[in-house]
C-alpha positions, 0 to 999 in steps of 0.5 A: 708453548716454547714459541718466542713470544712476540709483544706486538701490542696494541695502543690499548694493551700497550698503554695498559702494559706500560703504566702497569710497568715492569717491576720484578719481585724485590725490584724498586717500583715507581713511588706513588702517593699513598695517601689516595684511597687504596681503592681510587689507587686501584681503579686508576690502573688503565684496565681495571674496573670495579664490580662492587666492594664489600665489607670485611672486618680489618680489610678492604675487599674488592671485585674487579675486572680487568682488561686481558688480551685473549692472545697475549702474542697478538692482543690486536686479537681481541680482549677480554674480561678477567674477574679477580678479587683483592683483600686488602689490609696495608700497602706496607705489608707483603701479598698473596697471588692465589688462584683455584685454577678455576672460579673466583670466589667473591666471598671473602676469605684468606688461603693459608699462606695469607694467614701465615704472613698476615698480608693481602690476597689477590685472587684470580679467576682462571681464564675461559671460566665464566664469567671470564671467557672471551665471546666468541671463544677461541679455545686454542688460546687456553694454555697455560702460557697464556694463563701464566700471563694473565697472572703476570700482567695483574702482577705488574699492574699491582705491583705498583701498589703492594711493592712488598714481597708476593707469594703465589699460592694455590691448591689442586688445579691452583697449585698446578696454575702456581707453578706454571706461573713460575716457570714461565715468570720465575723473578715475579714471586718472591716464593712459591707454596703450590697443594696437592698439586698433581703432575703427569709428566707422561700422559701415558704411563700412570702405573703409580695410580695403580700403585697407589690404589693397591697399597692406599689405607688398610686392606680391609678398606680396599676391600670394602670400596671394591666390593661396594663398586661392583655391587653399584654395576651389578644394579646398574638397572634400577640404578640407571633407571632412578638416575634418569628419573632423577635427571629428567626431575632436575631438568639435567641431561646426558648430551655429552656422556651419550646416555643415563647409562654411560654416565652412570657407568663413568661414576661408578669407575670414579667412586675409589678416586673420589673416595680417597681425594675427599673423605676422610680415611679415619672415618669413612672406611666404617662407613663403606657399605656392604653388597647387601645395602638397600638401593636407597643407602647405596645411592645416598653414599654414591651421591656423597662420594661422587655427586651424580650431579657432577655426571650431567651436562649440566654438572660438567659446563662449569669444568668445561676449560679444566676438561679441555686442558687435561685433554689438551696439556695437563694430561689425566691419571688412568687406573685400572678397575679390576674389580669390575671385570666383565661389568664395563658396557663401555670401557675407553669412555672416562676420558676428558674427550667424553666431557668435551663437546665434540664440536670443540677439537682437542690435541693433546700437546706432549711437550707441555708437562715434561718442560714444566717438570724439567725447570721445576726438577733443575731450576726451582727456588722457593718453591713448596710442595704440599702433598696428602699420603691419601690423596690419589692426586699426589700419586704423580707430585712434582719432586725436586732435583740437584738443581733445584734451590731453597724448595721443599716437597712435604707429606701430610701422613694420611692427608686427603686433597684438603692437605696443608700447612698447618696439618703436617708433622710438627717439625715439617710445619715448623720448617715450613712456616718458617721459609713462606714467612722468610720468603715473604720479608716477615721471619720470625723473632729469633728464638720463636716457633714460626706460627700464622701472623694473623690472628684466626678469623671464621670467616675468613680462614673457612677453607674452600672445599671445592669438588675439583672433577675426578680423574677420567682414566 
């Protein structure tokens, strides 16, 4: 990762490169006539390709692909599709970089921090999830380098174009992919605003998963989802038994779990994670079930917890590139279950490495997350954390040292993995908006409270629930 990049560039990326040109966030950009309609703008940058427009009130929406090196140090190697999408609303307005860290999605909608500041929305698809994989797949060319390059040559190609200020944005995995676009590209953005963003710095020490889980919600809580797992072990019969019924229903399979009952078993260890990332604590405490639930309302609340869908191959090919990267860089949160002591068939299974077809080799870089918290701790400048008191994946957040500039790490008091903005103190989100609305060459009128630009649309402002995979301890 710490490598010198080498730009050997091929005629094709060369020429794409060099029209897309080298403009810095604030920097002044080549001047380009504005009265072409945006999308021919668009479609004129070497490499970009339409998949389809669709409508959206007050915008301009488009599918695209663009042309991407799948090794950025040698693009004589081979190229490949990238899917992004692209809100318009005016080149006179700033621009939101957001990204999932996974799929694109190509329904139209505005992250938070496109509403705040009332701008356009770029979005991209993480490299090596489909559609965007290279054929055949290199799969040592999926690191985060390589994706923050992704990022940093769409920026360039764009930039042309939308020539005020850029955000990057992105929650979980796309706030993780945010930051460690920054690292390595830190004058492209104007700011940062990453969510719930784990950070595991150190693969092998997660006792504050531990902590957390000891201490999260009310202790009649903890009880409660302690009990109900160990009970989900005691069935594990009949309970494996309805879930391969089910499975050989659905046409799913057990390939890389290695049966029905590991699978089951892996689920059962993630049900308090899941719990705690998704559902909402006010409520959802009330609705543990207690040991002498039937079978059926027992599997209805697993299934709503974790989803046995997730546990099938079939249910975990979509993740596959998430899967590799916490096997290989990312690194995955351990917590113990002593609740289920003497009930575990198969300890040592819930890792990535069981998810990861065995014909995929992985090795686990540890230099990666401690260089990325290093520039973050001592070289950060605007940059926002967005955390939920009750999300596990906030255990290990990324926090901010001496050196660090002009950023912020706020807490959403009993927020889940759905944390934002908009559902924090009052005097945390005041002060929030207020920096993304600076950051972006919008502030605020003197003597306003800093509040969203744009005026509030359904449609568009819906938040994805996106179930990011649990932990595999």
């Amino acid at each position: 990762m710490r490598k010198a990049t080498r730009w050997l560039l091929s005629l094709a990326v060369l020429i794409g490169t060099a029209t897309a040109g080298s403009a810095t966030a604030g920097a002044a950009t080549a001047a380009e006539p504005k009265t072409k309609d945006i999308k021919d703008r668009i479609l004129a940058i070497p490499g970009m390709s339409l998949v389809e427009e669709k409508p959206v009130d007050g915008y301009r929406y488009f599918v695209l692909n663009y042309t991407q090196p799948i090794d950025h140090e040698h693009p004589s190697k081979g190229t490949f599709q990238q899917r992004l999408t692209v809100l318009h609303k005016s080149v006179d307005r700033p621009t939101v970089f957001f990204t999932s860290g996974y799929n694109v999605s190509t329904t139209p909608s505005r992250s938070e921090p496109t509403k705040i500041i009332d701008g356009n929305q770029v979005s991209l698809e993480y490299r090596y999830f489909t559609p965007s994989r290279p054929t055949p797949t290199d799969w040592k060319k999926l690191d985060i380098r390589q994706a923050a390059t992704d990022q940093h040559r769409i920026f360039q190609a764009l930039h042309r174009i939308y020539g005020k200020n850029w955000i990057a944005t992105g929650g979980s995995k796309g706030g993780m992919t945010a930051t460690y676009y920054r690292r390595f590209f830190p004058h492209d953005m104007n700011g940062t605003v990453a969510y719930v963003a784990p950070n595991d710095v150190n693969n092998d020490e997660d006792s504050a998963y531990d902590r957390f889980f000891q201490h999260v919600g009310t202790a009649q809580c903890r009880a409660d989802l302690a009990a109900i797992e160990r009970e989900a072990l005691l069935r594990r019969g009949e309970m494996v038994k309805r879930f391969q019924d089910w499975a050989d229903k659905e046409k799913q399979t057990f390939t890389n779990t290695g049966s029905a009952d590991r699978a089951y078993e892996v689920m059962v260890t993630d049900l308090v994670f899941g719990f705690w990332q998704y559902q909402p604590a006010e409520t959802a405490c009330a609705e543990v079930p207690k040991p002498t639930v039937s079978t059926d309302e027992l599997w209805k609340w697993m299934d709503k917890v974790g989803g046995f869908d997730s546990y099938t191959d079939q249910g975990m090919e979509p993740y596959l590139p998430y899967y590799y990267q916490a096997g290989t860089q990312l690194g995955e949160p351990g917590y113990g279950y002593p609740n289920l002591a003497g009930l575990l068939k198969y300890p040592g299974i819930n890792n990535s490495r069981t998810f990861v077809p065995k014909d995929i080799p992985m090795r686990f870089d540890k230099r990666a997350m401690p260089d990325v918290d290093h520039w973050v701790r001592h070289h950060a400048r605007r940059m926002m954390f967005v955390n939920g008191q009750f999300d596990p994946w906030s255990s290990e957040h990324f926090e901010l040292g001496k050196g660090a500039r002009d950023a912020y790490v706020f807490t959403v008091p009993g927020g889940n993995h759905g944390s934002n903005i908009a559902k924090l103190k009052d005097a945390d989100r005041t002060k929030a908006t207020a920096e993304l609305l600076a950051w972006a060459g919008v502030p605020a009128p003197a003597g306003t409270t800093p509040a969203p630009l744009a005026h509030p649309d359904k449609k568009l402002d819906k938040q994805e629930n996106r179930r990011m995979p649990m932990l595999r301890p």
